[in-house]
PDB file of N, CA, C and O in Angstrom:
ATOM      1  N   UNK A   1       0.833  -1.183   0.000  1.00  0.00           N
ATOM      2  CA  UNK A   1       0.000   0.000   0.000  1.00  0.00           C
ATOM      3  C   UNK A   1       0.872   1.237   0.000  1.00  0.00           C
ATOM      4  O   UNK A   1       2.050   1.285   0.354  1.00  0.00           O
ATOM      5  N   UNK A   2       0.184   2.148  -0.411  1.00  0.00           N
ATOM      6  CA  UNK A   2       1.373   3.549  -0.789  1.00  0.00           C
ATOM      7  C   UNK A   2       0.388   4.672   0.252  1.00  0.00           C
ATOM      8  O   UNK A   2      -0.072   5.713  -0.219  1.00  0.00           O
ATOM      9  N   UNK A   3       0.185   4.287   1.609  1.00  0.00           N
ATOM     10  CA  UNK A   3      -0.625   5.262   2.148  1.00  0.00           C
ATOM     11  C   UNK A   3       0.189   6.430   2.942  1.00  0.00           C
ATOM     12  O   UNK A   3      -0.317   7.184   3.772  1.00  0.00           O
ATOM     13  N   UNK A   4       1.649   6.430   2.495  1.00  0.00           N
ATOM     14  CA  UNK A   4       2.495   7.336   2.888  1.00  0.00           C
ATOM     15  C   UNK A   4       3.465   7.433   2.264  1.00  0.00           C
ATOM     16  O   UNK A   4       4.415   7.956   2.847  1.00  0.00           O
ATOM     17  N   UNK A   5       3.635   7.051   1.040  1.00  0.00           N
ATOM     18  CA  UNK A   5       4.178   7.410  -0.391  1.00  0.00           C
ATOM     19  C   UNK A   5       4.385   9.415  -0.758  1.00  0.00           C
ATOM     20  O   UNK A   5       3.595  10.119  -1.387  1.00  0.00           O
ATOM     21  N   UNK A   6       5.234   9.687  -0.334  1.00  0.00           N
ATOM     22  CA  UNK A   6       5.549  11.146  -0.767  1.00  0.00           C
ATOM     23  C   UNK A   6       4.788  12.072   0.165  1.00  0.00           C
ATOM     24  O   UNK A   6       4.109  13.024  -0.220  1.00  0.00           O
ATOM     25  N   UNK A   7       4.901  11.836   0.974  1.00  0.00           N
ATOM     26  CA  UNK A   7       3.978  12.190   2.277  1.00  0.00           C
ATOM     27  C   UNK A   7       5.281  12.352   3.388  1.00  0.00           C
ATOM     28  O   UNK A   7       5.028  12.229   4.586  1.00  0.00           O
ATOM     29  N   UNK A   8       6.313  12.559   3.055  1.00  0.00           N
ATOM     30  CA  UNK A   8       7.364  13.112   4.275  1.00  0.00           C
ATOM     31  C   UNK A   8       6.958  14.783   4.649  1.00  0.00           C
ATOM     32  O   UNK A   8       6.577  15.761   4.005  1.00  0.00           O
ATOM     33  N   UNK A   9       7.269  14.487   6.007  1.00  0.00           N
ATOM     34  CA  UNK A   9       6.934  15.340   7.070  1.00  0.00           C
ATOM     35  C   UNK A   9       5.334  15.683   7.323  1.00  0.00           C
ATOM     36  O   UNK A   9       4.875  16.439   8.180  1.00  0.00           O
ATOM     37  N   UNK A  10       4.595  14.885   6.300  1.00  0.00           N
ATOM     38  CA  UNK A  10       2.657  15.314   6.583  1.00  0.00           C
ATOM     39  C   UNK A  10       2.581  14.301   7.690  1.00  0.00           C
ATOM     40  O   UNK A  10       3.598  13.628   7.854  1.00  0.00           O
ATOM     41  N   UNK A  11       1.663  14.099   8.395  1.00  0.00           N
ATOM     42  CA  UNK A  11       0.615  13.153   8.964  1.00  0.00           C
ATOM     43  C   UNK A  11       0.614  11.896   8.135  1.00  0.00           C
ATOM     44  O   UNK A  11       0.599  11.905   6.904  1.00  0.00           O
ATOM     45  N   UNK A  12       0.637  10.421   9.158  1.00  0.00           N
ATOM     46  CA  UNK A  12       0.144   9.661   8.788  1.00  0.00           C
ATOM     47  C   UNK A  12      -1.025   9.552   8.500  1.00  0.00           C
ATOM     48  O   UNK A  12      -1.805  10.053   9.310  1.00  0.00           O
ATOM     49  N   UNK A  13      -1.643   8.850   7.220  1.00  0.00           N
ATOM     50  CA  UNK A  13      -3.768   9.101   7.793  1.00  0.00           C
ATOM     51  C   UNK A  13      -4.398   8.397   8.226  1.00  0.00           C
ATOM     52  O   UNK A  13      -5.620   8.278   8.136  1.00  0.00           O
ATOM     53  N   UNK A  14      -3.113   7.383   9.170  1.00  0.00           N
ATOM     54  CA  UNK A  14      -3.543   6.097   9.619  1.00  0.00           C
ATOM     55  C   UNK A  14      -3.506   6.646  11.214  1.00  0.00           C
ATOM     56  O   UNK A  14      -4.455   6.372  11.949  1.00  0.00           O
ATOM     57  N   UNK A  15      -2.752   7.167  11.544  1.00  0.00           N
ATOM     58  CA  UNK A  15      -2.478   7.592  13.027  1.00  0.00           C
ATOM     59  C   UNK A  15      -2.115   8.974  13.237  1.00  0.00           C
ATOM     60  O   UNK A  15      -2.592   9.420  14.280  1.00  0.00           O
ATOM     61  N   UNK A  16      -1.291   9.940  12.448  1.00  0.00           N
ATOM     62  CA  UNK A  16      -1.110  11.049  12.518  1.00  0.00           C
ATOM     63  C   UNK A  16       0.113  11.515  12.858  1.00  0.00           C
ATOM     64  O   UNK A  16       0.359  12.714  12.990  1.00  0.00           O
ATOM     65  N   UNK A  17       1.232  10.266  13.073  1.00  0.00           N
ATOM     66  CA  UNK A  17       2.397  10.464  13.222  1.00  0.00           C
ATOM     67  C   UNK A  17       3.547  10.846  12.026  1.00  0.00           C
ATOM     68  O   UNK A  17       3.659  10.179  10.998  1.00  0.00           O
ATOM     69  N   UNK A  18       4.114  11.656  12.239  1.00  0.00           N
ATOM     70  CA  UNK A  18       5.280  12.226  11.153  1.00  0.00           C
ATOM     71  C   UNK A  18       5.730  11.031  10.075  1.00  0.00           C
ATOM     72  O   UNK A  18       6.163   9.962  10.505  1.00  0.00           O
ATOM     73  N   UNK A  19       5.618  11.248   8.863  1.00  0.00           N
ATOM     74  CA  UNK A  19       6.161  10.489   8.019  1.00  0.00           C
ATOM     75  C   UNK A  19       7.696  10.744   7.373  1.00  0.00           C
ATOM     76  O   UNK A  19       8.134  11.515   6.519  1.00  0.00           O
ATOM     77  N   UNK A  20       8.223   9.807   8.135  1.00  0.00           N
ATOM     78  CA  UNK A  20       9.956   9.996   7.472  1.00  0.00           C
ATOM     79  C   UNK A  20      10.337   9.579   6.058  1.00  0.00           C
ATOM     80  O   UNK A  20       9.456   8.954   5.467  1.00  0.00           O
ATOM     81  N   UNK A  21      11.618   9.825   5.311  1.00  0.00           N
ATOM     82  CA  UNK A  21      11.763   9.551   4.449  1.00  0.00           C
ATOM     83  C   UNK A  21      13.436   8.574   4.533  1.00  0.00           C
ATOM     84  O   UNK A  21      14.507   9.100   4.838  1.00  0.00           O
ATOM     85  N   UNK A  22      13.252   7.124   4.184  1.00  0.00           N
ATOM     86  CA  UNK A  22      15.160   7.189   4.202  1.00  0.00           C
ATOM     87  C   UNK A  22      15.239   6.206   2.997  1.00  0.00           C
ATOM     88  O   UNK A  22      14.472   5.366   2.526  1.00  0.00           O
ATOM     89  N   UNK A  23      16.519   6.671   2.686  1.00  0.00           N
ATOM     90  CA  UNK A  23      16.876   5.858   1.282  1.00  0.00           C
ATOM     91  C   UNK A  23      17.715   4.842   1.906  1.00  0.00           C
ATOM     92  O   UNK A  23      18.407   4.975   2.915  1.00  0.00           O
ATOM     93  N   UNK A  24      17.526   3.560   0.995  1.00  0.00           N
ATOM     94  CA  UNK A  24      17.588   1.975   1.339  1.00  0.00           C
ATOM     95  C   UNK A  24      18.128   1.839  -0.304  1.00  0.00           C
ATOM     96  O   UNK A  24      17.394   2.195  -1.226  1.00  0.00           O
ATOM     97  N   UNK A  25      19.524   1.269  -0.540  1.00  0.00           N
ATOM     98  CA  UNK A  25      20.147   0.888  -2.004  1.00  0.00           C
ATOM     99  C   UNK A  25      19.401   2.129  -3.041  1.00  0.00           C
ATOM    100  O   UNK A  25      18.721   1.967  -4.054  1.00  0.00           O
ATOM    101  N   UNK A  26      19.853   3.491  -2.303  1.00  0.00           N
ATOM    102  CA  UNK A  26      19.263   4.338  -3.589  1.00  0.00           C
ATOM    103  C   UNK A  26      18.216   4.312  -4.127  1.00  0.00           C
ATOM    104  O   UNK A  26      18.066   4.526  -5.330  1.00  0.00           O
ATOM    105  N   UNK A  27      17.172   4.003  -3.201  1.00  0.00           N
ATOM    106  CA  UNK A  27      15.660   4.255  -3.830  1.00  0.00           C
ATOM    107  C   UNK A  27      15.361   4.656  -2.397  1.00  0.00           C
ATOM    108  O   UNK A  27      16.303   4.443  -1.634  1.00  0.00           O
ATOM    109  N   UNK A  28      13.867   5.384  -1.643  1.00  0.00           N
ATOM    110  CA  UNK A  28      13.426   6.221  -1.475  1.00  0.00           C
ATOM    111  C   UNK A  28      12.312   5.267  -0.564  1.00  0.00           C
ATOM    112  O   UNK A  28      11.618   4.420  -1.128  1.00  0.00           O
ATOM    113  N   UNK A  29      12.252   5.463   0.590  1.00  0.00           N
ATOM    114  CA  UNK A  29      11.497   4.489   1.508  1.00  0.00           C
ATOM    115  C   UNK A  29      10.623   5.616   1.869  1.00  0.00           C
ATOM    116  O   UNK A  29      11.247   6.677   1.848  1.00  0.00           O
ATOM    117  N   UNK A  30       9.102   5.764   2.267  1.00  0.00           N
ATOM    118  CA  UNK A  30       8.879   6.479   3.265  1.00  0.00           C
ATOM    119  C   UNK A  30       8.148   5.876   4.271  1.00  0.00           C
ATOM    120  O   UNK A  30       7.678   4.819   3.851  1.00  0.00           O
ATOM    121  N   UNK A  31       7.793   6.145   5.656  1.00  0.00           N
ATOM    122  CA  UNK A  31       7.770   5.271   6.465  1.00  0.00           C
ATOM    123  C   UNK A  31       7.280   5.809   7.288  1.00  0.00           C
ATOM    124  O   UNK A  31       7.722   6.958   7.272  1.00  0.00           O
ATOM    125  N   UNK A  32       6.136   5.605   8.561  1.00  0.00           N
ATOM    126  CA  UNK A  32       5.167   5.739   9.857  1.00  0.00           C
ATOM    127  C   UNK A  32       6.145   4.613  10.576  1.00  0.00           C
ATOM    128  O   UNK A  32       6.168   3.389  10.447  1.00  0.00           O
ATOM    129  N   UNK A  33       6.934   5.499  11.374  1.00  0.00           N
ATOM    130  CA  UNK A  33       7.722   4.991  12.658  1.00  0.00           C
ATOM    131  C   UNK A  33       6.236   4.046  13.741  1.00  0.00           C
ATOM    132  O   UNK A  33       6.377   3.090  14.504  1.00  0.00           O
ATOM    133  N   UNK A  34       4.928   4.808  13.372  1.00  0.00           N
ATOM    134  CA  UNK A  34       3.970   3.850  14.661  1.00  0.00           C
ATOM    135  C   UNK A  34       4.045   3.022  13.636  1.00  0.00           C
ATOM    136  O   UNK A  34       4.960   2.200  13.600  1.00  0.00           O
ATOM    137  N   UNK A  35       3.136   3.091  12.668  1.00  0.00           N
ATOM    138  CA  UNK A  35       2.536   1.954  12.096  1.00  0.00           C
ATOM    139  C   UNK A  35       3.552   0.794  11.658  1.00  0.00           C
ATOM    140  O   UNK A  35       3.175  -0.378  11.623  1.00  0.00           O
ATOM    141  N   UNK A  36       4.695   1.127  11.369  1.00  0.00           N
ATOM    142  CA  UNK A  36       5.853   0.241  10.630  1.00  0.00           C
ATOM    143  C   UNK A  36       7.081   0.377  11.494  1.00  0.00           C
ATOM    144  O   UNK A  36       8.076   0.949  11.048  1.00  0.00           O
ATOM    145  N   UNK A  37       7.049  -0.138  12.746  1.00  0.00           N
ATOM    146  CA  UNK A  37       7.928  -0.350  13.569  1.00  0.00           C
ATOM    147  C   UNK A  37       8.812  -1.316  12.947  1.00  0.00           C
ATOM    148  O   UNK A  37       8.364  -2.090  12.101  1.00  0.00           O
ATOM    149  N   UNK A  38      10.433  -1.342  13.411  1.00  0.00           N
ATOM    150  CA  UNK A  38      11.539  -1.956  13.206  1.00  0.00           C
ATOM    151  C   UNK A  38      10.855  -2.993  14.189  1.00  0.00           C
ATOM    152  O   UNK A  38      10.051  -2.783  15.097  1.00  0.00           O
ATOM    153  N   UNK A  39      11.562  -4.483  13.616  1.00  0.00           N
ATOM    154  CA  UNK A  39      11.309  -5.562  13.853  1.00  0.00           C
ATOM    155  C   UNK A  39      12.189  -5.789  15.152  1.00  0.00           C
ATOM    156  O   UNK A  39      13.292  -5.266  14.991  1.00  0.00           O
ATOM    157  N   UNK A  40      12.119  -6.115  15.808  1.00  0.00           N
ATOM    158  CA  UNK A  40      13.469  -6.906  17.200  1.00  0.00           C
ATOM    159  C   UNK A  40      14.311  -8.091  16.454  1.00  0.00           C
ATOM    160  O   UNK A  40      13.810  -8.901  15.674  1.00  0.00           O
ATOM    161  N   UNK A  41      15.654  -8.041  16.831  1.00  0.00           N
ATOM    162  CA  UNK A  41      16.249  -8.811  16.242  1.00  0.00           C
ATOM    163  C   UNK A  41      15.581 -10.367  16.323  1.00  0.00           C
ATOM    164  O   UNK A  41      15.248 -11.090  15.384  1.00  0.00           O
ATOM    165  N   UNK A  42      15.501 -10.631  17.832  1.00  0.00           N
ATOM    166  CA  UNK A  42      14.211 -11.851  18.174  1.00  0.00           C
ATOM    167  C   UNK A  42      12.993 -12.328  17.234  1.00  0.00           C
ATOM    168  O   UNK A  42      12.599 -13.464  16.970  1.00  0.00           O
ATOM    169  N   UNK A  43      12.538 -11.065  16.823  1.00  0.00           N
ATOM    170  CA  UNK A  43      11.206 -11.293  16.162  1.00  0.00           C
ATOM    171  C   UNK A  43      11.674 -11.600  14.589  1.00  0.00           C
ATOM    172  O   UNK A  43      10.828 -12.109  13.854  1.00  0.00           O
ATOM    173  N   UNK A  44      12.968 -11.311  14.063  1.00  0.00           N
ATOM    174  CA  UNK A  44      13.180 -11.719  12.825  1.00  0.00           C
ATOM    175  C   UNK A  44      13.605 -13.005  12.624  1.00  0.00           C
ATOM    176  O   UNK A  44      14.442 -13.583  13.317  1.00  0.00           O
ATOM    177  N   UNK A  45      12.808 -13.625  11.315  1.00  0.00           N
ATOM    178  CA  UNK A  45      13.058 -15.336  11.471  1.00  0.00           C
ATOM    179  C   UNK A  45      14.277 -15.642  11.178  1.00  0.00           C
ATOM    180  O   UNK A  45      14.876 -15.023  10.299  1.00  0.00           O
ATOM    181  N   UNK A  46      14.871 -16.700  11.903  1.00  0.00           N
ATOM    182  CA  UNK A  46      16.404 -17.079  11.422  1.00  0.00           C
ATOM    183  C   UNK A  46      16.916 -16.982   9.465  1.00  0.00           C
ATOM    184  O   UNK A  46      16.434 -17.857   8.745  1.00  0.00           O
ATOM    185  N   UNK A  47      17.465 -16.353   9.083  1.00  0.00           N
ATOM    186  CA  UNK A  47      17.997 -16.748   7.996  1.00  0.00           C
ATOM    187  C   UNK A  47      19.423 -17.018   7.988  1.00  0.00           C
ATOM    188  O   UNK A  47      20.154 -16.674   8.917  1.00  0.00           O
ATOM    189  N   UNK A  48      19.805 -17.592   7.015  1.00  0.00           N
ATOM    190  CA  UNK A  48      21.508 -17.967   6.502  1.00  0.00           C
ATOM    191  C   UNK A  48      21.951 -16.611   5.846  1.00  0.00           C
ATOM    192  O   UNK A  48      21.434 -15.960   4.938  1.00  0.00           O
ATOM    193  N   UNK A  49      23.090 -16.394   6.612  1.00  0.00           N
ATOM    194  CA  UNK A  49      23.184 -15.162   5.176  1.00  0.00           C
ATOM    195  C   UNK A  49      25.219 -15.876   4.827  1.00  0.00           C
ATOM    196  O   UNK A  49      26.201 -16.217   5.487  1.00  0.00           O
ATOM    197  N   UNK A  50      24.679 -15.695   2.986  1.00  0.00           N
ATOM    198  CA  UNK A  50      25.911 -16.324   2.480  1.00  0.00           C
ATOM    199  C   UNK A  50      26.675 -14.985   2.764  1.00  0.00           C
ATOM    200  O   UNK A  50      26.081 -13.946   3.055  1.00  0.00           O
ATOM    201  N   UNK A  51      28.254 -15.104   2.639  1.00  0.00           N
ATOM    202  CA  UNK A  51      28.973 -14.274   2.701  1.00  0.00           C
ATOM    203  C   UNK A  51      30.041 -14.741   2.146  1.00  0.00           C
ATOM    204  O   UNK A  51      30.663 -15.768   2.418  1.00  0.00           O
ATOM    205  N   UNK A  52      30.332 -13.559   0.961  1.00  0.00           N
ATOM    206  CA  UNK A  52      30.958 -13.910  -0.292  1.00  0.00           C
ATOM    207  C   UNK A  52      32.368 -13.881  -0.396  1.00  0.00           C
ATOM    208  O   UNK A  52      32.909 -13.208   0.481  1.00  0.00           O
ATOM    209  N   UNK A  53      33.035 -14.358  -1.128  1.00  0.00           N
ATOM    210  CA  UNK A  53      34.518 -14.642  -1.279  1.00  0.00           C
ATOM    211  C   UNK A  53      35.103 -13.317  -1.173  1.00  0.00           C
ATOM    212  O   UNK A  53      35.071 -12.453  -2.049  1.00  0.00           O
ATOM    213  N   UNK A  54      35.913 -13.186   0.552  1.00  0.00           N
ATOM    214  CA  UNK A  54      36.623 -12.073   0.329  1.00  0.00           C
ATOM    215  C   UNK A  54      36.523 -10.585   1.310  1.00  0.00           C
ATOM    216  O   UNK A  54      37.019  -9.467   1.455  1.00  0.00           O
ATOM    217  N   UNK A  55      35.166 -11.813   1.989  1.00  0.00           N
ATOM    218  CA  UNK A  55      34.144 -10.253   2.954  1.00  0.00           C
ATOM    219  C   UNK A  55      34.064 -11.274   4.361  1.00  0.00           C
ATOM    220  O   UNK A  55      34.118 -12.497   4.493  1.00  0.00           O
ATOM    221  N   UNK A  56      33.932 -10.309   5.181  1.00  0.00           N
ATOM    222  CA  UNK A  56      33.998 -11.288   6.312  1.00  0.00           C
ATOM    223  C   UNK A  56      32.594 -11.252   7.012  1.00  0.00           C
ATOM    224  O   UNK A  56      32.089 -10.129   7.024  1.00  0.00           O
ATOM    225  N   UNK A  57      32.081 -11.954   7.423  1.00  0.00           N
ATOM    226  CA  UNK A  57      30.897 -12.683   8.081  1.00  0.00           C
ATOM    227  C   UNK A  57      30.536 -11.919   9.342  1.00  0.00           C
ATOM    228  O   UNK A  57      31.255 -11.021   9.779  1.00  0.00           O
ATOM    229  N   UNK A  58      29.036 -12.425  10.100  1.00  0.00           N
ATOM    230  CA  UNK A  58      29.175 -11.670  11.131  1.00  0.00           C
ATOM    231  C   UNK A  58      29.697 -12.326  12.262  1.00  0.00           C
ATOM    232  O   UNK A  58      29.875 -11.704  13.309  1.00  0.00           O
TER     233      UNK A  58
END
């Protein structure tokens, strides 16, 4: 849904909280800090992450 699509610094029209803007790989996120809270590391499901010839891991 694009219900805060180009809507930095207006009102959410879901809650009314400030809509931020941050760029993620050079494209253009905008985002309701209530409605679209960051996940807890806990709450994110385990994945593998490969790590490529040359870069070091976490």
């Amino acid at each position: 849904r694009l219900n805060v699509f180009r809507r930095t610094g207006k009102a959410c029209p879901r809650c009314g909280t400030t809509v931020t803007r941050m760029v993620v790989a050079q494209r253009s996120s905008h985002i309701c800090a209530n409605c679209q809270p960051l996940q807890e590391e806990e709450a994110r499901p385990n994945r593998k992450c490969r790590v490529l010839p040359g870069h070091q891991g976490r």
